[in-house]
NUNUZA-169698 format. One line per 2 residues: their letters; for each residue x, y, z of C-alpha. Coordinates in steps of 0.05 Angstrom, whole numbers, plus 5000, padded with zeros to 4 digits. Layout:
<nodes>
A	X Y Z | ...
</nodes>
This chain:
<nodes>
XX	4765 5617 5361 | 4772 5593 5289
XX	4801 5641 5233 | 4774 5621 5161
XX	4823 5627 5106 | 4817 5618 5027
XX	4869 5557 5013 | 4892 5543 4941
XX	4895 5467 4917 | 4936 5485 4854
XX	4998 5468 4854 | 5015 5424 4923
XX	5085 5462 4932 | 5112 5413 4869
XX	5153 5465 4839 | 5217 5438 4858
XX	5203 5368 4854 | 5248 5325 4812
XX	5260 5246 4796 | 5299 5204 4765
XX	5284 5157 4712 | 5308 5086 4687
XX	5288 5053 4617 | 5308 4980 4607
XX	5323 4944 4544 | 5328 4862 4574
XX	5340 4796 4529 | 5351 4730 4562
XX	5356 4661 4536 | 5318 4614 4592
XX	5336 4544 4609 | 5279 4531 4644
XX	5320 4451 4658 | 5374 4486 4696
XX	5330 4540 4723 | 5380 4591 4697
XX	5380 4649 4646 | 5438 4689 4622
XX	5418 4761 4588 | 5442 4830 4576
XX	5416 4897 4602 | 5409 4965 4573
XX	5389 5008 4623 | 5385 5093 4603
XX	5384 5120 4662 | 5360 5200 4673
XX	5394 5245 4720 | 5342 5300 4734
XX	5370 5323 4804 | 5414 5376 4822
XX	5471 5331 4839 | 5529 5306 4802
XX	5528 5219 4812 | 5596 5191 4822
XX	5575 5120 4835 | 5515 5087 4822
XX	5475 5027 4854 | 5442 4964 4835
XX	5394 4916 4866 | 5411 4839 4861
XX	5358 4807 4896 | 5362 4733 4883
XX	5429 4741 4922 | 5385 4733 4976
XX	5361 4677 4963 | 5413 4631 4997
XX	5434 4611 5074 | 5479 4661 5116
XX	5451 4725 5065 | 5418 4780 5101
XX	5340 4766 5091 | 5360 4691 5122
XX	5402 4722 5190 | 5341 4777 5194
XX	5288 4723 5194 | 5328 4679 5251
XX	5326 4743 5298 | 5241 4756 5286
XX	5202 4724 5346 | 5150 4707 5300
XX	5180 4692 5221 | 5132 4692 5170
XX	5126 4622 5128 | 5191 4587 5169
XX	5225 4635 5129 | 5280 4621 5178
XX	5284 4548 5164 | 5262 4550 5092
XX	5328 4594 5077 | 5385 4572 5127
XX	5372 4491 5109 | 5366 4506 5035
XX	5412 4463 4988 | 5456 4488 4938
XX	5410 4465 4889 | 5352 4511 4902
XX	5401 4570 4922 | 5391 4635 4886
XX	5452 4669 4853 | 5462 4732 4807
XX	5536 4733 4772 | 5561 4793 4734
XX	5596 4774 4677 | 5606 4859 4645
XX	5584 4930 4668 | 5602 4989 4624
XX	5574 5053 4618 | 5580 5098 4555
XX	5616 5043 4526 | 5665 5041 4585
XX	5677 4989 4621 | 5660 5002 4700
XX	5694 4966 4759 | 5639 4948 4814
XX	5639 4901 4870 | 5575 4859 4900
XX	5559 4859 4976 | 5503 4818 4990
XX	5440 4847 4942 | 5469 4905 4929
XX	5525 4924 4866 | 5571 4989 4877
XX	5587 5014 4807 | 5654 5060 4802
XX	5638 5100 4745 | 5690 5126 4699
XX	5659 5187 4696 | 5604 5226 4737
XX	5533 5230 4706 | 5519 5310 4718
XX	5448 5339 4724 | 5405 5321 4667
XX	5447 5277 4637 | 5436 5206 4618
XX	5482 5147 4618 | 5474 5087 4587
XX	5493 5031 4632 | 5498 4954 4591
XX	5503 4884 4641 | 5514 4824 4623
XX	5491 4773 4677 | 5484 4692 4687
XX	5425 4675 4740 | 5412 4621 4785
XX	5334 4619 4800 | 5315 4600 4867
XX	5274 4546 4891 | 5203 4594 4915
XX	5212 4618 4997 | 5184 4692 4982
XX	5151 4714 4929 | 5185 4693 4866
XX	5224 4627 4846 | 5217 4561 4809
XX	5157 4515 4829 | 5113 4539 4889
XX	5071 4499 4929 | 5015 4494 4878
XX	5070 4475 4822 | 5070 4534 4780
XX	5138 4533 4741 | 5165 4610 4748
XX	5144 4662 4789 | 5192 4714 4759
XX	5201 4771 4805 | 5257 4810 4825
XX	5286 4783 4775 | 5343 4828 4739
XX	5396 4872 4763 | 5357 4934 4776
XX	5381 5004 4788 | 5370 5032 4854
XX	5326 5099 4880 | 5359 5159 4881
XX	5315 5218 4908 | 5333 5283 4945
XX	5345 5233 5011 | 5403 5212 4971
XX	5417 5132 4954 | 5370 5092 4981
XX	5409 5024 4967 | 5373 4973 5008
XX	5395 4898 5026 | 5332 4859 5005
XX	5307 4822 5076 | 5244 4803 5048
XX	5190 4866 5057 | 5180 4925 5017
XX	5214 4956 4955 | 5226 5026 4915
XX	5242 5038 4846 | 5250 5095 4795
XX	5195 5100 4739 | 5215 5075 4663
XX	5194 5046 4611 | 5212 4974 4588
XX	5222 4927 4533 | 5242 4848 4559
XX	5254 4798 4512 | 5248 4724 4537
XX	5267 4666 4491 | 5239 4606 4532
XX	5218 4532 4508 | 5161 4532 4466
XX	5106 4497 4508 | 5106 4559 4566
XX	5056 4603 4573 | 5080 4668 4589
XX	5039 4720 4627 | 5065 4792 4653
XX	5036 4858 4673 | 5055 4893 4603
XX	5024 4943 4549 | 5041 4905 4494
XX	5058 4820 4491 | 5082 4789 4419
XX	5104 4716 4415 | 5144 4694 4353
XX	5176 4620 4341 | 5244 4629 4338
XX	5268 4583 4269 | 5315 4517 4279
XX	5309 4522 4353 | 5253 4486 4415
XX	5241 4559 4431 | 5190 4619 4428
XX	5209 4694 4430 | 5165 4730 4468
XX	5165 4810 4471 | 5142 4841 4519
XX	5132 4928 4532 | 5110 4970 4589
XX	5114 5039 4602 | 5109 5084 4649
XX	5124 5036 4708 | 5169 5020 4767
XX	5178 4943 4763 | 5167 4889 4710
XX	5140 4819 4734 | 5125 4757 4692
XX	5106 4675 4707 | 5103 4618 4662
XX	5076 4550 4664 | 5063 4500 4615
XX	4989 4495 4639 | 4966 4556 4643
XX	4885 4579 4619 | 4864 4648 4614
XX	4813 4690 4615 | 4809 4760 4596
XX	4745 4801 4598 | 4742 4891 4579
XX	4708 4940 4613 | 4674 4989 4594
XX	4716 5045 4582 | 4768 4994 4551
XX	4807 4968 4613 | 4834 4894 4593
XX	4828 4836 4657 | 4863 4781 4641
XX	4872 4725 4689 | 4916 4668 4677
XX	4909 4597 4726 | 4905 4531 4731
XX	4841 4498 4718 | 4856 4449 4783
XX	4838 4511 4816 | 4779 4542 4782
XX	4721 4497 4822 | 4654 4534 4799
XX	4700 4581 4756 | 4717 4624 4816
XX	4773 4655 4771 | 4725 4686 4712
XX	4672 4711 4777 | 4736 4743 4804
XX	4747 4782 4729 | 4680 4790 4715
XX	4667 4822 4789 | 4728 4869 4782
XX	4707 4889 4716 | 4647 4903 4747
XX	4662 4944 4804 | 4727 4984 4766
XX	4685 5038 4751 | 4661 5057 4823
XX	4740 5056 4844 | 4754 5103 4783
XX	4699 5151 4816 | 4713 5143 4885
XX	4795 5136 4883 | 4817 5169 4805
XX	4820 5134 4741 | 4857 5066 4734
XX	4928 5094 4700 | 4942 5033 4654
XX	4893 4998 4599 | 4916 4921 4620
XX	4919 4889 4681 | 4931 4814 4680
XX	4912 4763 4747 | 4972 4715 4756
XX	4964 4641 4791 | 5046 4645 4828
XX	5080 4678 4872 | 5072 4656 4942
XX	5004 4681 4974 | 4989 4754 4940
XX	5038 4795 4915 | 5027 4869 4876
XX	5077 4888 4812 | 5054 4940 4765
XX	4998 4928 4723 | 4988 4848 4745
XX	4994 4812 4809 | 5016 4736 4835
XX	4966 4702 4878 | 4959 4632 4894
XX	4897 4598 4881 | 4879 4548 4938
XX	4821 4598 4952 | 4746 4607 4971
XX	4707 4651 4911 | 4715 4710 4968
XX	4787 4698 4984 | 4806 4705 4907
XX	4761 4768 4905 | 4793 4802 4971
XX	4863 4785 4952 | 4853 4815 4886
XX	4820 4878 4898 | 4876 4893 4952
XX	4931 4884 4901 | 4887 4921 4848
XX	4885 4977 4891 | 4962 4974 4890
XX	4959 4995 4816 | 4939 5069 4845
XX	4981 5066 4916 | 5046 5045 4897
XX	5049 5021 4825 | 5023 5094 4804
XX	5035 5132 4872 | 5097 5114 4883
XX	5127 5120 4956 | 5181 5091 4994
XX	5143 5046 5019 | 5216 5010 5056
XX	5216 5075 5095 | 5132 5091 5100
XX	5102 5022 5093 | 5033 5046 5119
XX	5036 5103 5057 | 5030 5036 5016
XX	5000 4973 5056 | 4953 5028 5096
XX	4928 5065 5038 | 4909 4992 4998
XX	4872 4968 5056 | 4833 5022 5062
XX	4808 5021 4993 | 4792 4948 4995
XX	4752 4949 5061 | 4705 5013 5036
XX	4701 4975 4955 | 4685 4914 4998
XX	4634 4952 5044 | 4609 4983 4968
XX	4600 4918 4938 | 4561 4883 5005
XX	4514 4938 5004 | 4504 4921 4927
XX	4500 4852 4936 | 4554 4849 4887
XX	4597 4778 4907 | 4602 4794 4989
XX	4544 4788 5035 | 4521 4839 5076
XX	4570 4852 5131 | 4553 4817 5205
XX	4569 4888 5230 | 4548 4958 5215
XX	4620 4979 5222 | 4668 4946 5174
XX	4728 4973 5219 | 4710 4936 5281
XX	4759 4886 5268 | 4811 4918 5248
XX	4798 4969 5310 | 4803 4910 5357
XX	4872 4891 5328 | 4899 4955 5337
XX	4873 4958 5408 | 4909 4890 5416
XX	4982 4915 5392 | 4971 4973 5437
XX	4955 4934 5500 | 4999 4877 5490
XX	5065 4935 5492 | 5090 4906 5429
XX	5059 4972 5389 | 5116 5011 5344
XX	5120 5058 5317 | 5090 5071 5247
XX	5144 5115 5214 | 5190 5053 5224
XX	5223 5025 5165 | 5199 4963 5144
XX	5254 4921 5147 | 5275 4955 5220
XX	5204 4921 5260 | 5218 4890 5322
XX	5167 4836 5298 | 5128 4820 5238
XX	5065 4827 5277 | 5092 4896 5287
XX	5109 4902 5224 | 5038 4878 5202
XX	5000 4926 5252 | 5030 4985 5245
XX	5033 4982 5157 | 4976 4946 5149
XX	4919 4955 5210 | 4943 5018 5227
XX	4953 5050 5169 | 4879 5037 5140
XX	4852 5069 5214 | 4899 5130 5200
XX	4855 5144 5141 | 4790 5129 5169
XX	4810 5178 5230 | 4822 5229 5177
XX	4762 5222 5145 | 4732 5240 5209
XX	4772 5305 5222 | 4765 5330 5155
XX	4698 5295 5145 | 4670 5250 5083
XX	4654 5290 5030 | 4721 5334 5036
XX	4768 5273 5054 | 4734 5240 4993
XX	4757 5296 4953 | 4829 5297 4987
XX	4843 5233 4971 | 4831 5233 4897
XX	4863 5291 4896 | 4921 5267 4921
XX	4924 5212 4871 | 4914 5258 4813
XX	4970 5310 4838 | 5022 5260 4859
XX	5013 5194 4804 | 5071 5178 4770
XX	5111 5210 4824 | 5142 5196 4887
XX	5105 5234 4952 | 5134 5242 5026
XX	5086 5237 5083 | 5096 5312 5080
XX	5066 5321 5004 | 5009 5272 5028
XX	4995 5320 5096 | 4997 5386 5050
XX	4941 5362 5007 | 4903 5344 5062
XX	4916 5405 5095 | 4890 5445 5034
XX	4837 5408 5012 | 4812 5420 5080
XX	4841 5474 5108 | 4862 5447 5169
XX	4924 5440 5213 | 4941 5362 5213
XX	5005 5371 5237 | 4987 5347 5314
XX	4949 5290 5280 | 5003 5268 5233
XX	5053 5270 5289 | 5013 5235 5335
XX	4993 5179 5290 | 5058 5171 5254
XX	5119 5180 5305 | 5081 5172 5370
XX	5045 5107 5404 | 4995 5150 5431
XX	4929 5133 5445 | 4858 5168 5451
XX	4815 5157 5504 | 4750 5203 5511
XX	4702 5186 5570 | 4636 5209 5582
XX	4622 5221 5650 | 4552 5262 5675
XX	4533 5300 5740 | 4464 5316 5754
XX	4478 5341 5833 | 4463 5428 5810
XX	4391 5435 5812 | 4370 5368 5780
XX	4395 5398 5710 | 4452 5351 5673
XX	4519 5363 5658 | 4558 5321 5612
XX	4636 5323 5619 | 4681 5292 5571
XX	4744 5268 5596 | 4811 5264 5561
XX	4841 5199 5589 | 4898 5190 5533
XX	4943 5215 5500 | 4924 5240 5438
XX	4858 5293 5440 | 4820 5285 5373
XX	4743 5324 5352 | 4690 5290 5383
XX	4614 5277 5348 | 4568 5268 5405
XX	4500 5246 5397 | 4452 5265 5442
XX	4385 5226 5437 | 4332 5248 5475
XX	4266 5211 5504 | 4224 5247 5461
XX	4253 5213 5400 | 4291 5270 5374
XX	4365 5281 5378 | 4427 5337 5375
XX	4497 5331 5345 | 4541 5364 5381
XX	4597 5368 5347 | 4663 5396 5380
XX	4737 5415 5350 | 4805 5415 5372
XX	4839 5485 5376 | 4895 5445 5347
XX	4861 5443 5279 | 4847 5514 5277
XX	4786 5509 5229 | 4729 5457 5236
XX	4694 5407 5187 | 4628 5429 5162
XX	4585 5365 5202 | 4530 5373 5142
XX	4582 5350 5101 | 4597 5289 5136
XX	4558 5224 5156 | 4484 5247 5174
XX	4444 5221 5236 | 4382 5221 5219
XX	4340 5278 5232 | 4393 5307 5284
XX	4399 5382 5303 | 4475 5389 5287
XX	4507 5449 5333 | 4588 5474 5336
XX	4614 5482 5397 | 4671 5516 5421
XX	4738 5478 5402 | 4767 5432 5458
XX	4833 5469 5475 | 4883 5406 5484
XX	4916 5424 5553 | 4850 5407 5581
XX	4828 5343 5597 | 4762 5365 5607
XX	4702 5392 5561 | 4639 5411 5608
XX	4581 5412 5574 | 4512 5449 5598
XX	4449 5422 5561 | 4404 5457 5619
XX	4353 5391 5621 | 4338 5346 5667
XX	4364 5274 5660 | 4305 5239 5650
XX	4295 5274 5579 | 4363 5251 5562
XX	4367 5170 5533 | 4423 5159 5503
XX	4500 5189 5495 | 4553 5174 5447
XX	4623 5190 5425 | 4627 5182 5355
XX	4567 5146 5332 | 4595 5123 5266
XX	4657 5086 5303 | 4706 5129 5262
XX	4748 5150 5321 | 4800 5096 5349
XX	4785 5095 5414 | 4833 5048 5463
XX	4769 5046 5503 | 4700 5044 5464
XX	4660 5019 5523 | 4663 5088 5561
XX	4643 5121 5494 | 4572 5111 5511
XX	4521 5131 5573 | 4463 5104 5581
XX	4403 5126 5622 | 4383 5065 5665
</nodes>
């Protein structure tokens, strides 16, 4: 039996949260001819936590960048490496190698001893940096850029000039985990919110382009070379390409948002890049509805990178693509403007809070835009999940399956990796919208974003909204889902031996016990939702507020209590008024086995 209590959605247990926060100050002087820069950093760096810092970290990614580093050994041990990362990296000559040098670190005007291991820098600091204080931390650095293998690098496959990512020494997370100074093997990244000026003096005949608030170009006097400026607050990363050839686009929304798209006409055939802009421009303001308000006023569409690739407020893709291959790439790296750029988890250590959330999105604004004809075709399906159901299915049965919670760079495989971030992730979501049902998951969700943008949530802040937005225990669900390879597998089975009457029986044959819709459909042409709960929950969705079946009767029942794997129920008719069954009409439900999800009366 349920007990119904009044939740509060105020606050979301925030009161002790805390972050740190880094501002940057960059100049470098490009040779794009050597593919090196030198610069200098000025980096203010916030201490809001309770703890007094004696040493601080720093990211050097384009250390990895070389044979024998850490991201090349990692990518000989996968079973399945993405892009002959493998080969790409351990037969690459000096030439292309990536290489960060430090020439000077002080802090406060001191100078700091540090050593480099790999991608990461240990700073020594003269002096601790106590709670809520700020240091000011000033490097002066000569980088190698390396030839393009993942993500950022000189001249990728479709001869773009700089796909600059990763690109400066960058201060590492700090959170109430502690350190979280990561060797860069190739996946996922976390960073502390700032605000940032870069200047870039380059050759004059580059285009720039960069996610950024603000861009200014000047000429600089007596020399080949242009000055450009660029700011951006509020923000945990700063990304930027050039190319001599590049055309843009740019087109605003209504309520002001700026697209910009810059490419190479080689690759605009029917001017697939200004559909893509105008089609996102288009479509922005059911996202804002359905998922909160875009955060930033520009966002900028970048021909590099190495496939698709999200930084805040732009993104790289490559542009050897079909008119809905440009348009499915970049709504999934739009949407990580809200889950990552914005919301900002650690996504090394919860890559589905990330990958999973973004997929999501895409597949129901993709699903949105099908249904009004807006760029994609009606789907073949009914279900846009079926797909990504199947692949889950496949993990599962193949005993490859791990386990979601695992850090990214600690997968087994990439497929793994891939399943479990990705697939997974964006089923986790649609499963929730089933417990909690549509209209209040809706709600979660966007509440979520609104309570926790700009900030860095836990798994644990995300289950707490949901919990009292709806509230429901998740708990079971979240454990299940997230440290678990547990399956559910509900079968209908029937009996009609008592007195010619029928008796349904659902069957737990998994693992994992979740709420079950079941339609009833009856000869007449009129049908029943039953709908039944989990004890586990300990308060049920309202099943008005969720998807409708037509003109169905909808009906509670008693909650399933989980030690039993069987739910009897009594519908005191005789089979031949009964047509059709079904678990979970609307396909919701991950189910290892759909095909016993439905009886049939033959």
């Amino acid at each position: 039996m349920f007990v119904f209590l009044i939740v509060s959605e105020s606050s979301f247990g925030q009161q002790t949260y805390w972050q740190q926060k880094a501002d940057y100050q960059i100049a470098i002087d490009f040779n794009a001819e050597n593919k090196t820069y030198s610069g200098t950093s000025s980096i203010v760096y916030t201490n809001h936590s309770p703890d007094t810092l004696y040493h601080v970290y720093f990211h050097l990614f384009y250390n990895a960048f070389q044979p024998n580093s850490l991201m090349d050994i990692r990518s000989q041990q996968l079973p399945d490496v993405e892009m002959e990362l493998n080969k790409r990296l351990s037969l690459m000559p000096d030439k292309e190698k990536g290489k960060v040098d430090i020439w000077y670190l002080s802090m406060n005007g001191d100078p700091v001893s540090f050593h480099i291991d790999g991608t990461i820098m240990t700073a020594l600091l003269p002096e601790a940096i106590l709670p809520g204080d700020s240091a000011i931390f000033k490097i002066e650095f000569f980088i190698k850029i390396p030839k393009i293998v993942r993500r950022a690098g000189y001249d990728n496959d479709e001869e773009i000039d700089f796909s600059m990512a990763q690109w400066y020494p960058k201060i590492c997370m700090y959170d109430n985990e502690g350190w979280h100074a990561n060797q860069y093997l190739g996946r996922e990244f976390y960073s502390n919110f700032g605000d940032y000026q870069v200047d870039i003096l380059i050759d004059s005949s580059y285009i720039l382009a960069a996610g950024a608030d603000i861009t200014e170009t000047y000429p600089v006097p007596g020399t080949p070379k242009n000055l450009w400026r660029f700011k951006s607050d509020q923000v945990i990363d700063f990304a930027w390409a050039a190319d001599k050839n590049f055309k843009n686009y740019s087109i605003k929304t209504e309520d002001g948002t700026n697209i910009r798209m810059f490419y190479m006409e080689a690759f605009n055939q029917d001017g697939i890049w200004q559909k893509t802009g105008n089609a996102i421009a288009q479509i922005l303001p059911y996202i804002n509805e359905r998922f909160g308000h875009f955060p930033y006023k520009n966002y900028t569409i970048i021909q590099a990178g190495d496939g698709g690739m999200e930084y805040p407020k732009c993104t790289f893709i490559t542009g050897e693509r079909s008119l809905g291959s440009l348009l499915g790439v970049t709504l999934h790296e739009l949407m990580h403007s809200w889950f990552q750029a914005s919301v900002a988890t650690n996504e090394n250590k919860y890559s589905w809070m990330d990958e999973g959330f973004v997929s999501f999105a895409t597949t129901e604004i993709k699903q949105y835009m099908a249904e009004n004809n807006i760029i994609f075709g009606r789907n073949e399906c009914d279900f846009p999940y079926e797909q990504q159901q199947e692949d889950y299915r496949f993990i599962v049965k193949s005993g490859f399956e791990e386990i979601m919670n695992t850090p990214a760079d600690l997968f087994h495989s990439s497929t793994a990796y891939y399943k479990a971030a990705y697939t997974k992730g964006e089923l986790f979501l649609k499963q929730l919208e089933y417990i909690i049902g549509k209209k209040l998951f809706d709600q979660a969700l966007k509440t979520y974003f609104e309570s926790w943008k700009f900030k860095h949530p836990s798994p644990a802040d995300f289950q707490k909204v949901m919990e009292k937005s709806s509230g429901m225990e998740l708990d079971w669900f979240f454990h299940f889902w997230l440290n678990t390879t547990m399956y559910t597998d509900i079968e209908i089975a029937v009996d009609t031996s008592t007195e010619g009457l029928f008796h349904l029986y659902l069957m737990n044959k998994g693992n994992i016990l979740m709420p079950v819709d079941l339609l009833v459909e009856y000869e007449e042409g009129v049908s029943t939702l039953f709908y039944i709960p989990v004890d586990l929950m300990q308060w049920p969705k309202n099943p008005e507020e969720d998807i409708h079946y037509g003109q169905s009767m909808t009906f509670t029942m008693e909650p399933w209590s989980w030690p039993y794997v069987t739910y009897v129920i009594e519908l005191g008719m005789k089979s031949d008024e009964i047509k059709k069954i079904t678990v979970d009409p609307a396909k919701r439900m991950v189910d290892l086995k759909p095909e016993n999800n439905v009886w049939i009366n033959k």
